[in-house]
Backbone as CSV, one residue per row, in Angstrom:
resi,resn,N_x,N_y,N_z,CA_x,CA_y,CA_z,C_x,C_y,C_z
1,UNK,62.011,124.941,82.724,61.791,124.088,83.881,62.232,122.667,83.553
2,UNK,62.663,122.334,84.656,63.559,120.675,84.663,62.823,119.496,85.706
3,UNK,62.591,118.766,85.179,62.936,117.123,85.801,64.106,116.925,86.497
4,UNK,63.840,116.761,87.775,65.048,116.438,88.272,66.038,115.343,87.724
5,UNK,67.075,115.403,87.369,67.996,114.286,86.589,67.939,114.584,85.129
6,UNK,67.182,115.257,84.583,67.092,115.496,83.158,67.739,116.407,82.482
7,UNK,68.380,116.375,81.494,69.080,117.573,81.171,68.591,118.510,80.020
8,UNK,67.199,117.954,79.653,66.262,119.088,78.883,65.389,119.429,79.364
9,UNK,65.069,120.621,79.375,64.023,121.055,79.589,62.250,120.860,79.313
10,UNK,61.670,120.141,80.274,60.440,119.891,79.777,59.160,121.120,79.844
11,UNK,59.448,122.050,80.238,58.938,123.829,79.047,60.193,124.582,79.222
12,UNK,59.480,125.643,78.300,60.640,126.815,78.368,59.530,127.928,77.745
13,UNK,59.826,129.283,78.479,58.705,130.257,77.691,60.120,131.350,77.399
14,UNK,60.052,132.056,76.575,60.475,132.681,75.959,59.500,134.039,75.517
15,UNK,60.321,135.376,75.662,59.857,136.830,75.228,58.903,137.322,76.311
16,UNK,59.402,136.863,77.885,58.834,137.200,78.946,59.364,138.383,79.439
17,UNK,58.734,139.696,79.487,59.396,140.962,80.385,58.059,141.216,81.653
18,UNK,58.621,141.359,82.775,60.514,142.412,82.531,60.864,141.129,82.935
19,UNK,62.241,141.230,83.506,63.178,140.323,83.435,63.617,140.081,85.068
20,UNK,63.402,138.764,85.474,63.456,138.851,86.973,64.482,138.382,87.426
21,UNK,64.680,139.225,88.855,65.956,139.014,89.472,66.262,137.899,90.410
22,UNK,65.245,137.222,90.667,64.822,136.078,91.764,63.724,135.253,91.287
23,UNK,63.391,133.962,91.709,63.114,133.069,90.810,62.961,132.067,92.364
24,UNK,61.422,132.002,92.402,61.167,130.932,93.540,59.465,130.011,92.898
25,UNK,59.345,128.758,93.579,58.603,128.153,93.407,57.630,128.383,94.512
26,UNK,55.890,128.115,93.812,54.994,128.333,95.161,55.040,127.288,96.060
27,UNK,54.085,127.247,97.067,54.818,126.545,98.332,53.891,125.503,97.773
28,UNK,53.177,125.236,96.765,52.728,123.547,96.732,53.444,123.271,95.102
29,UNK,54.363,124.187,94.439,55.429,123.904,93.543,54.433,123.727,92.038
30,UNK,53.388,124.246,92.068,52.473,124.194,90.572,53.088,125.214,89.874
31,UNK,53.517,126.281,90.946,53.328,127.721,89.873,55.032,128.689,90.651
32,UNK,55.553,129.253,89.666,57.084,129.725,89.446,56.473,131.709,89.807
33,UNK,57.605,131.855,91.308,57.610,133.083,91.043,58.536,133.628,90.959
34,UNK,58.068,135.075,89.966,59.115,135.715,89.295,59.492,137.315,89.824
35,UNK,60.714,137.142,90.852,60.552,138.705,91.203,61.119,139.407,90.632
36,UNK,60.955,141.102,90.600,61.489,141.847,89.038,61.997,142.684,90.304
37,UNK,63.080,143.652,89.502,63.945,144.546,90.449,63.327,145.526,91.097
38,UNK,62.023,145.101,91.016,61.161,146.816,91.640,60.020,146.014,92.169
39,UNK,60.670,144.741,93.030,59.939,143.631,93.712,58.607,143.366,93.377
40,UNK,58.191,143.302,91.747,56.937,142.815,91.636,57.026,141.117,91.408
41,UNK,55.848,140.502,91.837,56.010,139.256,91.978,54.960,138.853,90.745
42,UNK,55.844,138.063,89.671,54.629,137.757,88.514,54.477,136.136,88.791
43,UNK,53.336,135.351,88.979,53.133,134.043,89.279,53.068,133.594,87.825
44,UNK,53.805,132.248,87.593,53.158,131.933,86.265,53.301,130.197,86.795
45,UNK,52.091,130.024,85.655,51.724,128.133,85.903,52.939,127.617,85.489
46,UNK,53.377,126.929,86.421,54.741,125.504,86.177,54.808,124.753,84.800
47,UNK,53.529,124.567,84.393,52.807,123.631,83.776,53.051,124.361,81.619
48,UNK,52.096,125.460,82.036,52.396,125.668,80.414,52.673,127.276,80.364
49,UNK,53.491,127.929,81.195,53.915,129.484,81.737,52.879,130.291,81.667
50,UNK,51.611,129.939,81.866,50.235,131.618,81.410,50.895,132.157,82.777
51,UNK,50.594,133.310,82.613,50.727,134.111,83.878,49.533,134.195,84.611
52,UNK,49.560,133.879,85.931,48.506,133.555,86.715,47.784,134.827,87.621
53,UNK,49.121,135.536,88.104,48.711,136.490,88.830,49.997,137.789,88.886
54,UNK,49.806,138.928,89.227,50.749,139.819,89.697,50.912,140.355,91.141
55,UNK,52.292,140.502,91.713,51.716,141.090,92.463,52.907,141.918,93.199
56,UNK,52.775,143.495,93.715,51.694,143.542,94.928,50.413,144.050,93.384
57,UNK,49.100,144.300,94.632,48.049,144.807,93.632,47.944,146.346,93.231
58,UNK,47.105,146.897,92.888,47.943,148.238,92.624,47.389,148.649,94.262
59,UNK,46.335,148.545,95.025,46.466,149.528,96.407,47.849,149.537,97.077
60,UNK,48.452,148.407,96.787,49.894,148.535,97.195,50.490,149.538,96.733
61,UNK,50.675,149.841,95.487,51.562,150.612,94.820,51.023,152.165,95.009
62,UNK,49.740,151.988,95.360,48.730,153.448,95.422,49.244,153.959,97.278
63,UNK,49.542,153.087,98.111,49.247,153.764,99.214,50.510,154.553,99.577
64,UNK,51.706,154.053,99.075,52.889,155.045,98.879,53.447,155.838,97.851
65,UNK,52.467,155.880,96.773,52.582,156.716,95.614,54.268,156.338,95.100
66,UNK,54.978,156.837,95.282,56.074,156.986,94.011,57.222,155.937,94.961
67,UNK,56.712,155.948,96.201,57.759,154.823,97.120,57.888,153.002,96.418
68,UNK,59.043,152.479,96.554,59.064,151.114,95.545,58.789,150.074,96.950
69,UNK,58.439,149.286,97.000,57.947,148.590,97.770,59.595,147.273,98.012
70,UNK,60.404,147.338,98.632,61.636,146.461,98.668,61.494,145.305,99.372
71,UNK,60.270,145.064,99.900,59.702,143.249,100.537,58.493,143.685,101.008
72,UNK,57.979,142.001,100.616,56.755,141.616,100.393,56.600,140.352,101.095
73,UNK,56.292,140.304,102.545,55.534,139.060,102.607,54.047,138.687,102.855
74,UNK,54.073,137.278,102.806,52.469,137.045,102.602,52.273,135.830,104.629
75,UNK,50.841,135.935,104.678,51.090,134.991,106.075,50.762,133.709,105.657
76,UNK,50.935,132.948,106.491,50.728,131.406,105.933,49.433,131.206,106.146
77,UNK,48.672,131.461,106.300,46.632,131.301,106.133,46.949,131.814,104.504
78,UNK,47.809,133.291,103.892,47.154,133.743,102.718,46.157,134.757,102.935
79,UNK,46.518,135.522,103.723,44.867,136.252,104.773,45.993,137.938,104.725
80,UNK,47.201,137.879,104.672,47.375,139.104,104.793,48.663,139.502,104.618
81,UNK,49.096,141.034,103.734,50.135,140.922,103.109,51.408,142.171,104.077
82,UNK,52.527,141.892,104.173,52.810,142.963,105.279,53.993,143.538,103.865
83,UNK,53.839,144.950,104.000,55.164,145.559,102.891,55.877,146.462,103.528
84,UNK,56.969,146.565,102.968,58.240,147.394,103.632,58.730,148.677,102.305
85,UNK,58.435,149.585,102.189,59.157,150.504,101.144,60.376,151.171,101.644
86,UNK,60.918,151.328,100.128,61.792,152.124,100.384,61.697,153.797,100.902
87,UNK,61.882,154.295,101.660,61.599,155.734,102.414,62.407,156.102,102.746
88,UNK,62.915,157.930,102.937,63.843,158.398,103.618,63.382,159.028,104.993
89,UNK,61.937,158.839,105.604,61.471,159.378,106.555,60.087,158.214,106.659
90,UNK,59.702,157.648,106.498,58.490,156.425,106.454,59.324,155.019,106.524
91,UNK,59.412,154.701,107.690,59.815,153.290,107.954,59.158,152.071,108.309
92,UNK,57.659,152.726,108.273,56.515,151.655,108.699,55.847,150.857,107.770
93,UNK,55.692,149.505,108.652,55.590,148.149,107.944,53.735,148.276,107.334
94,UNK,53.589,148.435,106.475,52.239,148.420,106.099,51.272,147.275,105.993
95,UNK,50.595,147.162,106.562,49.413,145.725,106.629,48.381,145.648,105.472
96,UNK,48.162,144.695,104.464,47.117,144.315,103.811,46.166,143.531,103.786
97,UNK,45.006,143.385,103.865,44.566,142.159,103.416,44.623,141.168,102.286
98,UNK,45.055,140.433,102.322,45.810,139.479,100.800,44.604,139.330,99.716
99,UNK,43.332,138.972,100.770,42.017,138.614,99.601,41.493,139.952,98.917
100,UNK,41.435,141.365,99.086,40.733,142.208,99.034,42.104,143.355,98.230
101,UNK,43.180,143.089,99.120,44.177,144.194,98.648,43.957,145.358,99.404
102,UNK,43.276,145.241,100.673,43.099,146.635,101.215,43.514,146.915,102.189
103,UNK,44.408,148.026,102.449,45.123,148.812,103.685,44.468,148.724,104.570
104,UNK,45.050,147.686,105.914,44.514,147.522,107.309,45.087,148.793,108.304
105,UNK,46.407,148.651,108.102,47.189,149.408,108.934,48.242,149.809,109.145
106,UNK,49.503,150.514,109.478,50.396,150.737,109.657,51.327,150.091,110.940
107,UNK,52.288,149.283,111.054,53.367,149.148,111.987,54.375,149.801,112.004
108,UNK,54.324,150.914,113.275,55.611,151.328,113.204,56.912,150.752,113.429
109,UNK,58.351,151.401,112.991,59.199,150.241,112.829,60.667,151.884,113.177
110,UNK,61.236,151.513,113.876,62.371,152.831,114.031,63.529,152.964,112.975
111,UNK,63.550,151.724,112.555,64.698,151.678,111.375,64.214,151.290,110.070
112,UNK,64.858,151.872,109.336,64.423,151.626,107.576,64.765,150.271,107.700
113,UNK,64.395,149.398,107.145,63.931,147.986,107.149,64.720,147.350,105.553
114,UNK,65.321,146.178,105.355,65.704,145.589,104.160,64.221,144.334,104.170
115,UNK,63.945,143.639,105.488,63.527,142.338,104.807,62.684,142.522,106.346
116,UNK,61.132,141.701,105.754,60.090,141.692,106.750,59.706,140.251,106.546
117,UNK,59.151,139.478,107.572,58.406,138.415,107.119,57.552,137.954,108.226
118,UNK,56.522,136.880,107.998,55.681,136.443,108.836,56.285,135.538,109.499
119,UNK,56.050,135.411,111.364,56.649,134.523,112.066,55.454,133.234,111.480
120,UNK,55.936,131.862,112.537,54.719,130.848,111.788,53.499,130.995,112.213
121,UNK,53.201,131.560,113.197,51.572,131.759,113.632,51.319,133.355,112.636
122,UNK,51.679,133.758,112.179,51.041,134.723,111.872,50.796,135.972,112.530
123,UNK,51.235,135.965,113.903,50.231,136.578,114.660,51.926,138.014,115.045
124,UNK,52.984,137.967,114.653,54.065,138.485,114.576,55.251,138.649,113.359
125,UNK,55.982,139.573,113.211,56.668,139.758,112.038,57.926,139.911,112.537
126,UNK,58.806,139.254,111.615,60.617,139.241,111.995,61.020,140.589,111.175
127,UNK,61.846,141.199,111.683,62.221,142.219,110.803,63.884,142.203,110.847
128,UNK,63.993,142.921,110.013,65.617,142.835,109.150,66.511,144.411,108.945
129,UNK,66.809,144.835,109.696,67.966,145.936,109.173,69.425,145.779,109.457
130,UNK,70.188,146.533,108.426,71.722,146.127,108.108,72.583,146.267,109.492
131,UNK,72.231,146.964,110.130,72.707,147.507,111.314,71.932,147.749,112.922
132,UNK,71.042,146.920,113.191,70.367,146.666,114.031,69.663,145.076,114.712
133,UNK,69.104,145.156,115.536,69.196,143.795,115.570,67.728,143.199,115.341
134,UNK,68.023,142.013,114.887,66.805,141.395,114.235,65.560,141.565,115.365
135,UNK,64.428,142.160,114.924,63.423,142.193,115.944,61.823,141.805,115.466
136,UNK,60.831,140.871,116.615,60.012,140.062,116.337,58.763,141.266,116.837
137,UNK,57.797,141.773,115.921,57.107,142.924,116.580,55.782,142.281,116.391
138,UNK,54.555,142.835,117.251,53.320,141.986,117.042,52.632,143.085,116.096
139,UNK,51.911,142.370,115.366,51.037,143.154,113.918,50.067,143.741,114.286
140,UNK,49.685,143.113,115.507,48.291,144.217,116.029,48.854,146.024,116.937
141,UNK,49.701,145.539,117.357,50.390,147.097,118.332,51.732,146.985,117.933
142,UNK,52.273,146.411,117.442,53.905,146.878,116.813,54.569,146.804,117.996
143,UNK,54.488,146.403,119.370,55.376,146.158,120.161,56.400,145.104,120.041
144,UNK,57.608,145.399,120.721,58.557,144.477,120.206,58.592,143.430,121.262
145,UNK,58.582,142.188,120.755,58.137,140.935,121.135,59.581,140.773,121.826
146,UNK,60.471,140.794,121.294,61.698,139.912,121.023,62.692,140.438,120.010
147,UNK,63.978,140.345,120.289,65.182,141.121,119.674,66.212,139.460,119.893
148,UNK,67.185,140.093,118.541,68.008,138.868,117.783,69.234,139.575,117.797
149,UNK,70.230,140.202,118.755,71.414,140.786,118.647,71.756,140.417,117.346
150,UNK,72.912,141.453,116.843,74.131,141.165,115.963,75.049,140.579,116.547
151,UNK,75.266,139.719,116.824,76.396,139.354,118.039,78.556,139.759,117.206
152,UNK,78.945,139.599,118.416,80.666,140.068,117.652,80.220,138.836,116.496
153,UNK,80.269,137.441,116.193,80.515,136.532,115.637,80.533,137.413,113.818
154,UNK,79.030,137.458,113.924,78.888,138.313,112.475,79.191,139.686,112.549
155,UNK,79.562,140.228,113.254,80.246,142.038,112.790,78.902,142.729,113.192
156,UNK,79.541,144.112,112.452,78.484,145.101,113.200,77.604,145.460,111.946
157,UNK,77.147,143.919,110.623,76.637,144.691,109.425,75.846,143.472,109.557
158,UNK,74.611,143.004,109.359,73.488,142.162,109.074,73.623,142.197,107.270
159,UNK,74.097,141.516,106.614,73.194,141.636,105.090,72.563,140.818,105.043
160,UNK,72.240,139.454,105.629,70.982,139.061,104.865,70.186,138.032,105.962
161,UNK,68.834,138.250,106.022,68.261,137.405,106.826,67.230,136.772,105.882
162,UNK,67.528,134.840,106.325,66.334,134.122,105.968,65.593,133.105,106.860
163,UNK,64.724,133.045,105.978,63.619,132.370,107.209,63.130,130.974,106.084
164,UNK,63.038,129.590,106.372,62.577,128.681,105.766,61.287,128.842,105.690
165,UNK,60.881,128.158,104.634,59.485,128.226,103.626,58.023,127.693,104.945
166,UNK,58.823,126.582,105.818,57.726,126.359,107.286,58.068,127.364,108.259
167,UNK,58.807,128.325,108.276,59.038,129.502,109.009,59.226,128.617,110.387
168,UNK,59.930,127.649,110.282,61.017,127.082,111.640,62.302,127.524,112.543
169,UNK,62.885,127.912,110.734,64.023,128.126,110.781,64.423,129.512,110.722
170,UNK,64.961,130.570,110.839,66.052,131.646,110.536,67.394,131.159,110.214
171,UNK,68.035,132.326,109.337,69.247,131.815,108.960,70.255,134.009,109.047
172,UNK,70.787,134.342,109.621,71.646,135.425,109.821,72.824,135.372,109.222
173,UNK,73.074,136.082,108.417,74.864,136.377,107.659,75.314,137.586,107.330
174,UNK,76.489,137.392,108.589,77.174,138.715,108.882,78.129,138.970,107.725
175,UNK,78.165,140.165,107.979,79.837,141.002,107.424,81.246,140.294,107.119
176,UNK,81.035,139.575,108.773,82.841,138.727,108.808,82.783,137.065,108.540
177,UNK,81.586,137.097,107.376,81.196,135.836,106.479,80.822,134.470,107.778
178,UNK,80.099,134.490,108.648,79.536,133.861,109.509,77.936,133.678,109.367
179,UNK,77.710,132.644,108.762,76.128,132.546,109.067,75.433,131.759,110.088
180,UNK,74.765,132.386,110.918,73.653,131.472,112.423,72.789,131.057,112.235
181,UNK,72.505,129.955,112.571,70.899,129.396,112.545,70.234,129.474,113.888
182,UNK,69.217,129.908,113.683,68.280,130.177,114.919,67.012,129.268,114.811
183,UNK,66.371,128.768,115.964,64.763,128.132,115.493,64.357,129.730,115.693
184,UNK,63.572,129.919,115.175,62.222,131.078,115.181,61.185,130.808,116.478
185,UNK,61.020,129.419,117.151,60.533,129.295,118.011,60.999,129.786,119.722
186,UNK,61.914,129.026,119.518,63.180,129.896,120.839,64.129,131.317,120.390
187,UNK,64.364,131.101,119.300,65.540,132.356,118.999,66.849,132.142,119.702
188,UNK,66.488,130.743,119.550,67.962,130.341,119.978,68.723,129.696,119.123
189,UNK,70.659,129.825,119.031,71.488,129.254,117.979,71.354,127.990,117.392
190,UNK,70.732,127.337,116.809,71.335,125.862,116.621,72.416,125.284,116.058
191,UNK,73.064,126.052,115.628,74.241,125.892,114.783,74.921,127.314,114.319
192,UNK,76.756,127.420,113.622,76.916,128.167,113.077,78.024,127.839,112.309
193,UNK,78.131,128.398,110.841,79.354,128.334,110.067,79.681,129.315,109.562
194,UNK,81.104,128.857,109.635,82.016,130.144,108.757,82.397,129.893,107.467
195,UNK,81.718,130.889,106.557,81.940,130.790,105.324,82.196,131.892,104.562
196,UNK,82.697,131.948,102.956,83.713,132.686,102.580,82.517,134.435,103.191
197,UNK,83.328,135.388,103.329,82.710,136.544,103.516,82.755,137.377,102.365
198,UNK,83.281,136.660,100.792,82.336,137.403,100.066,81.386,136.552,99.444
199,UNK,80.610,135.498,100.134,79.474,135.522,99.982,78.742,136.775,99.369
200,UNK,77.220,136.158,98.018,76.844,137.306,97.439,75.549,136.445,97.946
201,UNK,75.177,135.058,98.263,73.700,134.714,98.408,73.451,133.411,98.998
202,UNK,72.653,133.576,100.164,72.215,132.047,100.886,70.504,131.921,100.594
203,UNK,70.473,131.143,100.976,68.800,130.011,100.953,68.908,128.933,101.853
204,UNK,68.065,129.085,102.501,67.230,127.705,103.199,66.232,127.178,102.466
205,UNK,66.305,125.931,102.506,65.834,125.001,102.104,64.170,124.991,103.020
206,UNK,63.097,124.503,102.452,61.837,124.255,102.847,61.498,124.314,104.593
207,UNK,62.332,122.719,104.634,62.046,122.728,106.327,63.229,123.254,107.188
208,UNK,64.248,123.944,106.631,65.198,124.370,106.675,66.256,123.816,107.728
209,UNK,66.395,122.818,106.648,67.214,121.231,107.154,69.105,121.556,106.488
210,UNK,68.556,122.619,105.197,69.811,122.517,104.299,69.806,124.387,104.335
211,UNK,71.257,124.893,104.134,71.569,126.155,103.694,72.624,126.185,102.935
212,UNK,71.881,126.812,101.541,73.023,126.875,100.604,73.842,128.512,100.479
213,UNK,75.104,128.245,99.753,75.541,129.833,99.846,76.530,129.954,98.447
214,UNK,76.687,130.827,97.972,76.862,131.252,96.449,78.329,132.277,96.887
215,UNK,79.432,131.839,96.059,80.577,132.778,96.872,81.057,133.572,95.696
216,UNK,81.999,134.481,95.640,82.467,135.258,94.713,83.528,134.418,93.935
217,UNK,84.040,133.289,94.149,84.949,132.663,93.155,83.978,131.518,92.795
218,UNK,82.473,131.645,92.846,82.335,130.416,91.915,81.516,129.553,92.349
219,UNK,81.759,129.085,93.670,81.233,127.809,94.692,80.386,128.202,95.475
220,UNK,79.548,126.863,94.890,78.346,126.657,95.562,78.328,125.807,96.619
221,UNK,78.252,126.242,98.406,78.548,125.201,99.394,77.252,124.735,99.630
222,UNK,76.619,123.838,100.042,75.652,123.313,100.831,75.659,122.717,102.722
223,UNK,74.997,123.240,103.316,75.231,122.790,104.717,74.000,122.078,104.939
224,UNK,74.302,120.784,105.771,73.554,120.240,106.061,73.595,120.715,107.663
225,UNK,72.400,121.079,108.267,72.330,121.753,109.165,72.213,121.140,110.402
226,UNK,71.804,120.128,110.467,71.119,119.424,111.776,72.034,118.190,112.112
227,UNK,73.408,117.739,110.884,74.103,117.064,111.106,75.478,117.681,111.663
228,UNK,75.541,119.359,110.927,76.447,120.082,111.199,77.702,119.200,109.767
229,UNK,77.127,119.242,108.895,78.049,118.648,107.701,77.858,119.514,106.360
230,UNK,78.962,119.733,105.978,79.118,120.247,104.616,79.124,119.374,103.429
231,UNK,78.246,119.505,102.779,77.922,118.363,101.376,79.265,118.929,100.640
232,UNK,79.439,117.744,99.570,80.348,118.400,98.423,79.967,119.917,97.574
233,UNK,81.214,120.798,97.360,80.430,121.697,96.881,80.425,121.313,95.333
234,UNK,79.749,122.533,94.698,79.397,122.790,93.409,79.638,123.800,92.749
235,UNK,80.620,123.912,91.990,81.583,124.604,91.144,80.676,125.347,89.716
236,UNK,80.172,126.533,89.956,79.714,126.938,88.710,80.632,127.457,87.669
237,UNK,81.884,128.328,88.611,82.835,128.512,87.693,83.359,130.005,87.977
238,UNK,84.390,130.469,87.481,84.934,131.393,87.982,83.586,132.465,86.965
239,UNK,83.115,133.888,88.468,82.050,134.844,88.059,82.652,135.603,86.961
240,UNK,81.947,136.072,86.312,82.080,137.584,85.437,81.202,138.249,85.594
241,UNK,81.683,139.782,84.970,81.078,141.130,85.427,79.606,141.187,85.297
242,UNK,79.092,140.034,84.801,77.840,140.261,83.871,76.993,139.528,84.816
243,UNK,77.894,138.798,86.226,77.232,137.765,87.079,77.022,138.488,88.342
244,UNK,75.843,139.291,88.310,75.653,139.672,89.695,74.645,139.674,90.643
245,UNK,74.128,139.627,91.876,73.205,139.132,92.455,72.646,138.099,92.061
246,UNK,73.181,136.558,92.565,72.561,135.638,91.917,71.309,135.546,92.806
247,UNK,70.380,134.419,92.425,69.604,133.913,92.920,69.448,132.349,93.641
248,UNK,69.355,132.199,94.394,69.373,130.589,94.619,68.103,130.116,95.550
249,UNK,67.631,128.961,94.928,66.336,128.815,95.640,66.122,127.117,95.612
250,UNK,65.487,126.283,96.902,65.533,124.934,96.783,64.217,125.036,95.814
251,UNK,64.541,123.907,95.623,62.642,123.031,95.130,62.486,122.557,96.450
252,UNK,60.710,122.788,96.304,59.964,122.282,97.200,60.137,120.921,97.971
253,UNK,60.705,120.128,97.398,60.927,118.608,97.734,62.350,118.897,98.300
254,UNK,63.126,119.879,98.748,64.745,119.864,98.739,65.832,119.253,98.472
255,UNK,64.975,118.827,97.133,66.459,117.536,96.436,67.179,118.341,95.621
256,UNK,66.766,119.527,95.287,67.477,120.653,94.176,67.292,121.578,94.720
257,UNK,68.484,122.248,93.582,69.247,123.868,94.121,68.984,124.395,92.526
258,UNK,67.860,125.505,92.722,68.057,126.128,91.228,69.556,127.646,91.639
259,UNK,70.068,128.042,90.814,70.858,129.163,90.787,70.143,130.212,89.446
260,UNK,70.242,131.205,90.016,70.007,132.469,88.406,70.975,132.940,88.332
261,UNK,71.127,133.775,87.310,72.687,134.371,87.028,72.295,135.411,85.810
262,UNK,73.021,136.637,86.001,72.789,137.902,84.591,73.565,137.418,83.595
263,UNK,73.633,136.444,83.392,74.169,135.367,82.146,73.494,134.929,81.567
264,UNK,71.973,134.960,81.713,70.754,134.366,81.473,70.782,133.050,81.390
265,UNK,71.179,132.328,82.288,71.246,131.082,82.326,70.648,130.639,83.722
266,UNK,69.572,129.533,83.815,69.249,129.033,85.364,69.757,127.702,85.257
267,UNK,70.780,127.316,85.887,71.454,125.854,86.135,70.955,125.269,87.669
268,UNK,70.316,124.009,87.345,69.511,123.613,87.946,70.842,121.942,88.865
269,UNK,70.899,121.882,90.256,72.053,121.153,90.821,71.153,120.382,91.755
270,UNK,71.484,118.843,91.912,71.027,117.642,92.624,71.733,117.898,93.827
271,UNK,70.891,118.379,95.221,71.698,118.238,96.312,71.275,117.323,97.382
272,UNK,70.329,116.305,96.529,69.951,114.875,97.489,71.344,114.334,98.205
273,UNK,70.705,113.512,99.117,71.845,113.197,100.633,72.264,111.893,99.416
C-alpha cells in the first residue's frame, strides 16, 4: 500500500494465499478487499494487513452446495447480501441477511446472470447478462421494475456492467468497444465513448465522475465524464501472456487508479484533475 505521490511502499504483507484476482478498497478506505477466483472476498486492515473478515460466510457456500458463487453484492445499510451462482438450470438471485448470514429468499431471474448489484435505495437489484438487457427487479417479488436495452451502439454482447461505489452511476461496455453512462436514477444516457474494443477492464470511480479502461496494447484511458474529456492516458506498456484480467480500481478519494496484473505487480497512477 502507497501514499499517494510516494514511491515506497508504506506496508507490504507478504506469503498471503490464495492469490487474488481483484483488489478494491472498503467504502470508508481502512480496510483492502481481496477477491480470489472463486469470488471469495478476504477483508484485511489497510493499516497493518490482519485479516479482518471472509467472505461469503459458509451458509452461502452451504445453500448451493458444490455451485461457485460468481457475484456478491452487499446493500448500502450492510443489512443484506444478494448472490448470483454459477448454474446450468438455477438462475436465481439468492437473498441474505448480511448480519446473521441467513437465507431470506430466492429471486427469480430468466437468464444466467454475470453481475448483480444493489440499486441506491436498496429496495431493487440491477442485473447483468452477456446477451440480454440490463434489468432493475424488486427484491421483495422479483418483478421487473425496469429494462436497459443493448442498444445497436454496443452490439448484441454486454461484457461488462458497472455501477459507482454511491450507486449514481452505471457504466455499459459493449462488444463494438462503446461504453454508456447511465444515471441509475432515470436510466437515462448521460454520455458515451468509443473506445478501443479490445478493452479487457473499466471502473468507475466513487461518485462516478471518472471511468477508467485498460486496453490490450497497454493504455490506460481515463474519462472524465461530466465534462465529456479524456485525461492524458497512461502507458503501462506493451501486455504479455502472463498479463491477464487486470484489475483496476479508484481510491476512495478518486485521485488514484490502482491497476493489478498476473505479473504480480500493483502499479499505483495519479489521476487528479
Amino acid at each position: 500500500m502507497w501514499k499517494s505521490g510516494e514511491t515506497s511502499p508504506v506496508h507490504q504483507q507478504s506469503g498471503f494465499l490464495p492469490v487474488a484476482s481483484r483488489l478494491d478498497f472498503s467504502e470508508d478506505g481502512l480496510s483492502l478487499e481481496l477477491t480470489t477466483a472463486n469470488n471469495e472476498i478476504y477483508e484485511i486492515d489497510s493499516q497493518d494487513g490482519k485479516l479482518q473478515n471472509i467472505h461469503p460466510n459458509p451458509n452461502i457456500l452451504e445453500e448451493m452446495k458444490e455451485e461457485v458463487p460468481v457475484s456478491i453484492a452487499v446493500s448500502a445499510d450492510k443489512s443484506l447480501l444478494a448472490v448470483v451462482y454459477f448454474s446450468l438450470d438455477d438462475y436465481a438471485i439468492r437473498l441474505f441477511d448480511l448480519t446473521s448470514g441467513k437465507f431470506i429468499r430466492k429471486i427469480p431471474s430468466k437468464h444466467r446472470l454475470n453481475l448483480v448489484e444493489f440499486s441506491p435505495d436498496g429496495l431493487s437489484l440491477f442485473t447483468q447478462a452477456p446477451k440480454h438487457p440490463v434489468q432493475v427487479l424488486d427484491i421483495e417479488t422479483g418483478e421487473v421494475l425496469n429494462e436497459i436495452p443493448i442498444d445497436d451502439a454496443l452490439g448484441e454482447y454486454l461484457f461488462e456492467m458497472r455501477l459507482s461505489r454511491d450507486k449514481s452511476t452505471l457504466a455499459l461496455f459493449g462488444e463494438l468497444g462503446v461504453v454508456e453512462i447511465y444515471s441509475t436514477e432515470t436510466l437515462e444516457v448521460l454520455q458515451a465513448l468509443e473506445v478501443d474494443p479490445n478493452t479487457w477492464s473499466v471502473a468507475l470511480s466513487d461518485d462516478g465522475s471518472l471511468l477508467a479502461y485498460y486496453s490490450v496494447d497497454g493504455i490506460i484511458g481515463c474519462w472524465d465524464i461530466a465534462n465529456n474529456i479524456l485525461l492524458p492516458p497512461l502507458e503501462f506498456g506493451p501486455p504479455t501472456s502472463a498479463v491477464e484480467m487486470p484489475g483496476l480500481a479508484f481510491s476512495p478519494d478518486n485521485r488514484s487508479l490502482a491497476l493489478s496484473t498476473w505479473d504480480g505487480v500493483i502499479r499505483i497512477y495519479n489521476v487528479a484533475p
